[in-house]
Residue, then its C-alpha position, 0 to 999 in steps of 0.5 A: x133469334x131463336x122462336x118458338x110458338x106454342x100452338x094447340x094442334x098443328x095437325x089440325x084446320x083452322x085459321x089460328x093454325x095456318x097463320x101461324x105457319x105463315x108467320x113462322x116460315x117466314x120468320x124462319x128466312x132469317x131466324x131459328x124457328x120451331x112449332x111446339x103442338x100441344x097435341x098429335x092426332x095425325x102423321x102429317x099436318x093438314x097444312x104444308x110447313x116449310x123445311x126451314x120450320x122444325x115441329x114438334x108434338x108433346x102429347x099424341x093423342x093416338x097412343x097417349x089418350x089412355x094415359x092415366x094423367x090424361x085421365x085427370x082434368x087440368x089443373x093449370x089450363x084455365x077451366x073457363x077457356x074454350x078447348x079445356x076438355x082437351x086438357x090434362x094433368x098430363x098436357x100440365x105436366x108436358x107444357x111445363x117441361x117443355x116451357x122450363x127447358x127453353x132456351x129461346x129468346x122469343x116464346x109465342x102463345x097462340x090461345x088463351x089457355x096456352x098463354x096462362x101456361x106462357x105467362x106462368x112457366x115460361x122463362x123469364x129471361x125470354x120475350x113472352x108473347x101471348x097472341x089473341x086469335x079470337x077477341x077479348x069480348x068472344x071471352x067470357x068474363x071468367x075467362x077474362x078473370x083468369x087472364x087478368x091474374x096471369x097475364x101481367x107475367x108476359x111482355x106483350x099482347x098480340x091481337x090481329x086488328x088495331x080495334x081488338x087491341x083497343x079493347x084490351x087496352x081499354x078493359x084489361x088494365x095490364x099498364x105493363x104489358x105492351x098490347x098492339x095490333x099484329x095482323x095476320x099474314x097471307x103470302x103471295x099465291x104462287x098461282x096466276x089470279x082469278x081473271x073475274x070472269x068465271x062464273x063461281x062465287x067462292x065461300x070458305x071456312x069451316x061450317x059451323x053456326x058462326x060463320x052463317x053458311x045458311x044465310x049465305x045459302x038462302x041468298x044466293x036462292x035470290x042470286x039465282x032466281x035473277x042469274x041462273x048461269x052463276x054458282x056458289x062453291x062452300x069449301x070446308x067442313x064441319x058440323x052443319x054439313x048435314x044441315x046445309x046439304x038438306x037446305x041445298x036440296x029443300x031450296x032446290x039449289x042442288x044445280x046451283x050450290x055446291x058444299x066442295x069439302x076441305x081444300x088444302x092448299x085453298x089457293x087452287x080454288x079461290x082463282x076459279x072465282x070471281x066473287x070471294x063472300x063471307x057470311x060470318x056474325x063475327x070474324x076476329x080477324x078474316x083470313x078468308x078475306x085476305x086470301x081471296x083478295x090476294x087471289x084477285x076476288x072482291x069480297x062481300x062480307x058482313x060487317x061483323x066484328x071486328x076483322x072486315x072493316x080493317x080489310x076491305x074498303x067498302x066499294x073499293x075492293x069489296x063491300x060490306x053488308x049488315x049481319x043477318x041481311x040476307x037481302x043486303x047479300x044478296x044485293x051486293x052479290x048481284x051488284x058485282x055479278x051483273x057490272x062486269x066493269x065494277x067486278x073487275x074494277x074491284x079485282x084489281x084493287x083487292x089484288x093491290x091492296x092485299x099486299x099489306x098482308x104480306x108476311x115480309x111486312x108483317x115479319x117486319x112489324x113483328x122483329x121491331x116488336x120482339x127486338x123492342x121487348x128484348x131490350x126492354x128485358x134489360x130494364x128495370x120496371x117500377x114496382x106497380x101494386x099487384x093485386x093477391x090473385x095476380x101475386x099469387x100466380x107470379x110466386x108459383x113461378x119462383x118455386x117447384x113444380x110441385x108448388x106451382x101446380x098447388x098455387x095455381x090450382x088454388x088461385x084459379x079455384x078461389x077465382x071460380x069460389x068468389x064468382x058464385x058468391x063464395x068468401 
C-alpha cells in the first residue's frame, strides 16, 4: 500500500508529531510511506525520521509567510479549530492541490483542521482516516459543529484510547464512519534500561499550564524536605519556563530541581532515572508514560483524562494520583523513593507491560483496519438521511475548486451565523 499522513508541522515538537514518525517508519518496512507537512519552518526536523519515510512541505514559512494568499484567512480550515491563525487562503489552496492529486490508497489526517480538508478534498477512491490526538471534549462545541458536517466524508476515526472513542461513538453519531481505538506507539529504546537505582526523577513534556509543571514543582519541595539526596530533571520548553525558573529559586530548589531543555532523542535521559512523573489536568493519550516505561521507569502520573489509565496499572507499574494533589504526588513519589524493593518490583513490570506499545503491534492493528476499510470501499452503503450542512459539504467535493471554496465557505459561515441566534 502506498500511505500518506497529512500533518501540521513535522518540523516541529510535540506528541502528535513523533507518533506519527513512529507509526509511519514503521509502516514504511512494509509499505510505501510519505509525510506530507502543511507547513516548514526549519531545515531539518527536531525528531530523526528514517530513510525509508519521504517528507515533504507544501508551504515554507521562511520564504512564503509574505505570501499575498497567506495574507487572506482561511476559508476552508474550520476557524473554531485550535491552529487556525496558521491558516490561509494560500494552505487552502496547496492541501487541496495536494489532496486532489494523490494517487495513495490509504490518506491519514492528524488534527481536526486537516481532517476537514481530508474528508472534503481527499479522493474517494482512497482509505481516508482522520486521527484524533487530542480528545472530542478538548473540543469545543463549534469545533464539534463543523466536524459533525465534514466528518461523514472519511471512512474512519481514529482516537489514541479505547474511552475517547467511546465518546465519539457516543456524541458524534457518525453511523457510517468506523471510529476505534489505535493507540500510540513508542519503539524499543536501542539504549540499555535505567537500572532503578539513580537517583533523579525524570518529567517531560512541553512546559505549558496544562501539564502542571508547578504542581510538580512544588511537591517535590515536600520530596526534599524528607530525601535531599534526590533530583527532579524537567526536560522541554515552553512558555512557563520563566515562570518555573522563578518558582525553582523562590522555593529555593535551585540544588535540587533542574528545567534540562528540549532533549532529542529523549531516550538518553529517561535511562538516568529511576522515577518517570506526569503532572498533567489532562493528557489524550501519554507518550511520556510510555516512553519512561519502556526505558525501565515506574511512572506516578495524574489521573487525568483519558490516557493514564489505559496505561499504567496502578500499583503494578506505577501509580496514579488525584489532579491537583499535590501531596498525593508527593506521597507517591516518596512511596517508590524510599522502597527501593517496590521501585525496582515496578521497574520491572513498566518494562514487560510497555511492550504492548510497540509499533509491530500497533503496525498490525492499523493494516487490519485499512485493509478492512479498503474492501469495504468496494461496497455499496445504504443511503442514510444526511442532514443540509453535512449535504452541502459533500456537493462541494463533486465540483471545482472554485466551487468547493464558496460552498464550504458558506456551510461553515451559516454554521457560525445560526450559534449566535441567526436565521
Amino acid at each position: 500500500m502506498k500511505i500518506s499522513f497529512l500533518l501540521h508541522n513535522g518540523y516541529g515538537i510535540g506528541g502528535t508529531i513523533k507518533t506519527t514518525f513512529n507509526l509511519a517508519q514503521a509502516l514504511a518496512e512494509r509499505h510505501e510511506v510519505e509525510i506530507i507537512s502543511v507547513h516548514r519552518h526549519r531545515q531539518e526536523p527536531t525528531f530523526t525520521l528514517g530513510g525509508g519515510v519521504r517528507m515533504r512541505h507544501l508551504v515554507d514559512v521562511r520564504t512564503e509567510k509574505d505570501h499575498p494568499l497567506h495574507q487572506r484567512p482561511a476559508k476552508i480550515y474550520p476557524a473554531t479549530e485550535y491552529r487556525y491563525d496558521q491558516y490561509s487562503e494560500l494552505t487552502d489552496q496547496r492541501i487541496t492541490e495536494c489532496l486532489t492529486g494523490l494517487d495513495s490508497d490509504v490518506i491519514i489526517g492528524t488534527r481536526p483542521g486537516l481532517n476537514v480538508h481530508l474528508a472534503l478534498h481527499g479522493p474517494r477512491r482512497a482509505v481516508l482516516v482522520g486521527q484524533e490526538h487530542l480528545t472530542l471534549d478538548n473540543h469545543s462545541p463549534e469545533l464539534r459543529q463543523d466536524l459533525r458536517a465534514a466528518y461523514p466524508r472519511l471512512d474512519a476515526i481514529t482516537t489514541v484510547t479505547e474511552a475517547d472513542a467511546e465518546t465519539y461513538r457516543r456524541k458524534m453519531r457518525l453511523p457510517r464512519v468506523r471510529v476505534t481505538a489505535l493507540p500510540n506507539s513508542v519503539p524499543e529504546p536501542a539504549l540499555p534500561p535505567a537500572d532503578g537505582h539513580g537517583r533523579y526523577v525524570v518529567a517531560a513534556g512541553r512546559l505549558i499550564r496544562s501539564k502542571r509543571h508547578e504542581l510538580l514543582i512544588r511537591a517535590f519541595a515536600k520530596v526534599v524536605a524528607e530525601r535531599p539526596d534526590w533530583r527532579l530533571r524537567i526536560y522541554g520548553r515552553g512558555e512557563e519556563q520563566d515562570r518555573l525558573r522563578r518558582l525553582i529559586n523562590d522555593l529555593g530548589l535551585y540544588n535540587n530541581v533542574f528545567l534540562m531543555g528540549a532533549a532529542s532523542p529523549i531516550e538518553a535521559e529517561w535511562v538516568k532515572g529511576s522515577i518517570g512523573v506526569v503532572t498533567s489536568s489532562y493528557e489524550p493519550f501519554g507518550m511520556t508514560i510510555v516512553e519512561a516505561m519502556r526505558c525501565g521507569l515506574p511512572v506516578v502520573s495524574t489521573n487525568c483524562p483519558y490516557g493514564p489509565a489505559e496505561i499504567i496499572r496502578e500499583g503494578e507499574d506505577g501509580r496514579l494520583v488525584p489532579v491537583g494533589d499535590r501531596d498525593a504526588l508527593a506521597a507517591a513519589l516518596l512511596d517508590l523513593i524510599n522502597d527501593d524493593e517496590l521501585r525496582l518490583r515496578m521497574r520491572a513490570a513498566a518494562l514487560a507491560n510497555s511492550r504492548r506499545y510497540d509499533p509491530s503491534g500497533i503496525v498490525k492493528e492499523a493494516e487490519a483496519l485499512f485493509t478492512e476499510l479498503a474492501e469495504a470501499k468496494g461496497t455499496k452503503r445504504a443511503r442514510v438521511h444526511v442532514p443540509l450542512g453535512r449535504r452541502l459539504a459533500a456537493a462541494a467535493v463533486s465540483g471545482g475548486h472554485a466551487v468547493k471554496d464558496a460552498t464550504l465557505a458558506f456551510v461553515f459561515s451559516t454554521l457560525r451565523t445560526v450559534r449566535k441566534g441567526g436565521r
